[in-house]
N, C-alpha and C positions, 0 to 999 in steps of 0.2 A: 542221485537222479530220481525222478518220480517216473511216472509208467504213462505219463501225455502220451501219446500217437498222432503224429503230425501229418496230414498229408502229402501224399505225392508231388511234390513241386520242385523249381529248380534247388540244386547242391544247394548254395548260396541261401536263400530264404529259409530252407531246414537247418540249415547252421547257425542262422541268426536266432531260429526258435527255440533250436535248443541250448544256445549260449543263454538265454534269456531265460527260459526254463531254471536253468543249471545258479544262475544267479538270484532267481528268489527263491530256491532252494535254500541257498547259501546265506543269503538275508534272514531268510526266518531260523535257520538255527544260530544264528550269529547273534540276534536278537532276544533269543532263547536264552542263550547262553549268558548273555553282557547283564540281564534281568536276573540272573538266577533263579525266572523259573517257567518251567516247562512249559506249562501251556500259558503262559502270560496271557496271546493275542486271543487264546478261546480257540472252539472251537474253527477247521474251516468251515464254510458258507460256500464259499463256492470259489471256481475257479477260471478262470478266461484265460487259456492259452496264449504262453508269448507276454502278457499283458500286466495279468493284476491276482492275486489270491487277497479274496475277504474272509476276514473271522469275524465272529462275532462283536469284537471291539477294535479290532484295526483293519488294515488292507497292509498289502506289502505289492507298491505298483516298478514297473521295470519302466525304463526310463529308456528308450533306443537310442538317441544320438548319444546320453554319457554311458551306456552299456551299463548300470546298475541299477540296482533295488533299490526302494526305501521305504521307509516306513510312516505309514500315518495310524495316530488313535486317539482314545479318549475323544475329549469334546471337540478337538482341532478335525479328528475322523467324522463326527458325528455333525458336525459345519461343512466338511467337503462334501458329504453326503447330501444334506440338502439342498447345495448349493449346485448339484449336478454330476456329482463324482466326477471320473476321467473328462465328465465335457468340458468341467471347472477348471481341470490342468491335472498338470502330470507332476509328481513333486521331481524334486530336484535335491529335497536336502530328505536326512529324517529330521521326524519332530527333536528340536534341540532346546533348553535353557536358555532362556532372553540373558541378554550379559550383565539386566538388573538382578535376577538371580531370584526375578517372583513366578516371571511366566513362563511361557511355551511358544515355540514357532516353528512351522514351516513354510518354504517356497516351493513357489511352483513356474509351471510353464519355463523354463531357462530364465527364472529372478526376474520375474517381472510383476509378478502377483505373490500373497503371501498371504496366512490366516495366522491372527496371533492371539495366546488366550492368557486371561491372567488370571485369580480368583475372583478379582471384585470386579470385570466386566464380561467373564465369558471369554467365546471364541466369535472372535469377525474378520473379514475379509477385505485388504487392502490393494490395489491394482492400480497401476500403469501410474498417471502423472502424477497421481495422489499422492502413490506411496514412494516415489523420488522424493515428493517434496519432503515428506517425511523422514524419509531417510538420510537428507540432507540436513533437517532438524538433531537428530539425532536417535530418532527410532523411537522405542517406551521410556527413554531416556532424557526425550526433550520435554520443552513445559507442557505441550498438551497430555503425556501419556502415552497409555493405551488406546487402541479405539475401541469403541463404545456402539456402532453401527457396522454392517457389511458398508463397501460403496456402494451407494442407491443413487439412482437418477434425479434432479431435480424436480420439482414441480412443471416449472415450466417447459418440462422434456427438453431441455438443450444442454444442462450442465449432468455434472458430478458431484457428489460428497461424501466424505465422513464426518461424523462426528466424536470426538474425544475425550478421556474421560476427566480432564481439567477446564470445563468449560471451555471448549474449543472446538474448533472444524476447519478443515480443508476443504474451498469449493473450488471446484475445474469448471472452465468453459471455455470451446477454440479460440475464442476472440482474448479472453484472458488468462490461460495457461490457471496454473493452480495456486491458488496464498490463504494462506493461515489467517483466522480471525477469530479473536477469543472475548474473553470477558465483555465487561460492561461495552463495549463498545458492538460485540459479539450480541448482545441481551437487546442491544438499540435496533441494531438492524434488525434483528428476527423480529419485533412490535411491527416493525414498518412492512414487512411481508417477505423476509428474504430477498433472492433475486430475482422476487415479481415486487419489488418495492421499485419508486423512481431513481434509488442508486445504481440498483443494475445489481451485477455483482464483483466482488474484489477485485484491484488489478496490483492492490500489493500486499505483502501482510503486514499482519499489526507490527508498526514501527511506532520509537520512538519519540519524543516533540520535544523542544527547550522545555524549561519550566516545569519538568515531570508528569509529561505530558502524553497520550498516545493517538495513534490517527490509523487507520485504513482509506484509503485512498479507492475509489469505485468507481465504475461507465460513465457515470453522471454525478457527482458529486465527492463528500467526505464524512466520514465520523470522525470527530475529534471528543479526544476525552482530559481531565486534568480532574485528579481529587476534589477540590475545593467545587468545581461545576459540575460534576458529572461529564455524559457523551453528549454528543450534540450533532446531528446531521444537520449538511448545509450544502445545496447544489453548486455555488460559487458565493464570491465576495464582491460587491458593486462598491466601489470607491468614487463620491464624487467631492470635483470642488464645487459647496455652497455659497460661496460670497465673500467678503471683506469690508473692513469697516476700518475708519481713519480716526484714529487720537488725536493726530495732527497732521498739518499741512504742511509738506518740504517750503523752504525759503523763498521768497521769491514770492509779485502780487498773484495775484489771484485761485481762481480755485485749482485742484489737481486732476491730473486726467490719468490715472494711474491704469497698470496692466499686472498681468502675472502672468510668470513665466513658471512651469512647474515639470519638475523631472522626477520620474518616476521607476524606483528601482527595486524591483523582488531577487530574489535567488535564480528567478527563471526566466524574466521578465523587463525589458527596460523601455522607457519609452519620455516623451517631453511635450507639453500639448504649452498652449498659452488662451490667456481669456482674450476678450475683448478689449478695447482702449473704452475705458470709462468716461467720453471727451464727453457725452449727453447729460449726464449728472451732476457735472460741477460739486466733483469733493469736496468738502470742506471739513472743519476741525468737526467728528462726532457723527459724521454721517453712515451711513451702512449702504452698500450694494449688495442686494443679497441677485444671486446667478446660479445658473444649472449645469454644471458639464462633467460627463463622465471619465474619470482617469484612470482607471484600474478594472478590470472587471476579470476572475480569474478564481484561482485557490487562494486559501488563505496560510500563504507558506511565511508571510510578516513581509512589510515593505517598508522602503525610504520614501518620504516627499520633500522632496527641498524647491521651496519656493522662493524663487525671487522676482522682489515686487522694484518696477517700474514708474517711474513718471515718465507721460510720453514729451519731448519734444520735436526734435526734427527727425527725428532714427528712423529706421522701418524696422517692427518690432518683429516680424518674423525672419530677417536675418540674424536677428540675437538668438530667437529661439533656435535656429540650425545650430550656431554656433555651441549652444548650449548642449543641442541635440547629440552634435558629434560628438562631443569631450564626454558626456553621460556614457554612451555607447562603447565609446575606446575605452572607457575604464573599466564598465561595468564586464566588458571582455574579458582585457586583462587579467581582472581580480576574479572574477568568477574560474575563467580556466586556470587560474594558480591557484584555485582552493580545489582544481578538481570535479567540479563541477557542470562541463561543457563533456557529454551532452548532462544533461538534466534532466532527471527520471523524477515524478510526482514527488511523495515527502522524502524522500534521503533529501532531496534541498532545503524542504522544510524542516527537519530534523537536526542543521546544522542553520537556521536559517538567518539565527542570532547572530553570530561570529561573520557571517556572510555581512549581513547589511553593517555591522562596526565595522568590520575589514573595508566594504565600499563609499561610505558616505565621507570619514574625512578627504579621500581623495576625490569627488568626485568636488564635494566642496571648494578644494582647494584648488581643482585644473577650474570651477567657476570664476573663482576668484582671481587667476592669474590670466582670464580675457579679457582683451581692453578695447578700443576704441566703439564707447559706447557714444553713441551721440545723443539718447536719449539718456536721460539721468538716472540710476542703479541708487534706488533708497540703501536695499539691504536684502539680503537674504535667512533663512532660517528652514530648518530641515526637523521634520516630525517623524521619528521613527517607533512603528508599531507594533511588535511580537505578533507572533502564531496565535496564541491565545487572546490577545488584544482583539486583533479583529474578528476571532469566532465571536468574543461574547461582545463587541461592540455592534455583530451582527445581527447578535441571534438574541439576545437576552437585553441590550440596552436601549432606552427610549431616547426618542427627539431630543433635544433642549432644543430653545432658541433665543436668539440673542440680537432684538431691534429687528425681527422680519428674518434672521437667517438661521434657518436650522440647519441640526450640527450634532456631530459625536466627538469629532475632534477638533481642534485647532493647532494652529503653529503659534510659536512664541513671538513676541514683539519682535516685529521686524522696522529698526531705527536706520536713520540715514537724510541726511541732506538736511537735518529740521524736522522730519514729519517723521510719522511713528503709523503703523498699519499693523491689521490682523487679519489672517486669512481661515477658512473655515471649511471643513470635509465632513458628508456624510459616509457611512456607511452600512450598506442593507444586503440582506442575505438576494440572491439575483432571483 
């Protein structure tokens, strides 16, 4: 026992003082002892009743809800210190071996904050949703590391971060909880100004993409990264249909008055628009209609378009389109909630988005295929399907063509039928 003198006050609070007392007592020679050697901690410093004894290189603080001591030192001590001592927290563990078996840690506050130190980044200070996520990572263990910063406040005073010592960081903000973003993709966003750039910040982390590919997903946009390209930020993808041009003319006298009917299917997204009835232009064999209409406007998680082109006769082309509409919708249901996908969170859809649109398109084709009473005449159909990485760099990186008046980044394949033969044409530009 030491020689404290505790004030007069109720039984109860003096028993608590000098239990408290009584066990960093016992802490520091217990830590004495497990060292082998005497004065490890240094001289005392001083002492706070009940509370905390400082030496010269550690503290040994009491902890009242778990009733014991522990210990802090070295540079993990010499980081609680400037970071506020006792205001910082109260530890919970003593300083222990990282389970990589380079560094050093403790917790504090009842495991909710923690300083951890390695040799080649020091001692820093991780807290609250940060160091979940991290911890859910897998500690100094996962790709990022160690940390490399305390958590600091953003620029924009709304968020949180660390930074990590594998090129990496975790940023928090209420609107977006906390997500890992690292490398090149990590390098793009910082150029653009962090989360005072027009992405905003994180809302997933650095995930996977087909193709060997990676993406962060953010408020207002994406990075997308693949080797061969580099990152690429892009706020959304604008898909439109630009026009059509006829090879030839279905059977039968005179010119064609052709329509498209065009269904539209992502991972997250399904939908079916139709153009106009071209009865002003009098198709003919080599003609072009080039047209404007937006079909997609979104992420770039890869899409279906399956076009099917029309000659109008007596039908009403927007009960075809319904028809079409429904059977797109029912399938795209379907197949998406049996890949797991319903609900649908930003790239994990894009990240499987491949097997997604092959798994949807021959069925979608085929429920086209087995509706009938068409009254206007069905040339043919043909479905253009895009990757993840297709439409980043057909957004961000690829120029116009054009072809007799219609510009274009994609096309559909010959679509033949009745006689006549047609091509159909889509841009695509970052929005």
């Amino acid at each position: 026992m030491s020689n404290f003198s505790f004030p007069e006050i109720d039984n109860s609070v003096v028993m608590a003082s000098r239990s408290a007392e009584r066990v960093i007592d016992d802490a520091v020679g217990f830590r004495q002892i497990i060292i082998g050697q005497e004065n490890a901690l240094g001289e005392v410093v001083s002492k706070q009743e009940g509370k905390i004894w400082t030496f010269a290189n550690a503290a040994v603080c009491y902890n009242a809800p778990m009733h014991s001591a522990f210990v802090i030192e070295g540079d993990i001590y010499k980081k609680w210190l400037s970071l506020g001592g006792l205001e910082f927290g109260v530890p919970c563990s003593n300083e222990r071996s990282t389970p990589d078996g380079v560094g050093r840690y403790s917790h504090f506050n009842d495991n909710t904050c923690s300083i951890y130190w390695s040799p080649g980044t020091g001692a820093a200070a991780i807290m609250g949703e940060i160091r979940k996520k991290w911890a859910s990572l897998g500690w100094e263990r996962s790709p990022l590391g160690y940390p490399v910063t305390d958590e600091l406040p953003t620029p924009d005073g709304v968020g949180r971060f660390n930074h990590f010592m594998n090129a990496g960081s975790i940023y928090w903000s209420p609107n977006t909880g906390a997500n890992t973003i690292d490398g090149d993709i990590r390098e793009k966003w910082g150029t653009l100004g962090w989360e005072t750039s027009y992405l905003g910040y994180p809302t997933t982390d650095t995930l996977d993409l087909p193709e060997g590919g990676r993406v962060n997903e953010f408020e207002h946009g994406g990075i997308y990264w693949w080797g061969d390209i580099g990152a690429i930020d892009l706020r959304d993808v604008v898909v439109h249909y630009t026009g059509l041009h006829c090879l030839g003319t279905t059977d039968g006298p005179g010119s064609d008055e052709p329509y498209a009917i065009m269904s539209v299917s992502t991972p997250k997204f399904a939908d079916t628009l139709r153009t106009r009835i071209y009865e002003d232009e009098d198709v003919d064999d080599g003609d072009s209609v080039p047209d404007l209409l937006e079909i997609y406007r979104g992420r770039a998680y890869g899409i279906n378009i399956s076009s099917v082109l029309m000659e109008h006769d007596y039908g009403d082309p927007d009960k075809y389109k319904k028809q079409i509409h429904d059977v797109v919708m029912g399938v795209h249901a379907v197949g998406t909630g049996a890949l797991g996908l319903i609900p649908l969170v930003g790239p994990v859809a894009a990240a499987i988005a491949g097997p997604v649109l092959g798994t949807l398109m021959p069925s979608i084709s085929g429920a086209i295929n087995d509706l009938f009473d068409w009254d206007d005449n069905r040339v043919g159909a043909s479905t253009l399907t895009l990757s993840a990485k297709q439409m980043v760099v057909l957004a961000a990186r690829t120029e116009n063509s054009t072809f007799d008046g219609i510009g274009f980044k994609a096309q559909s394949d010959l679509i033949s039928g009745l006689g006549g033969s047609y091509k159909v044409y889509f841009g695509i530009v970052p929005a």
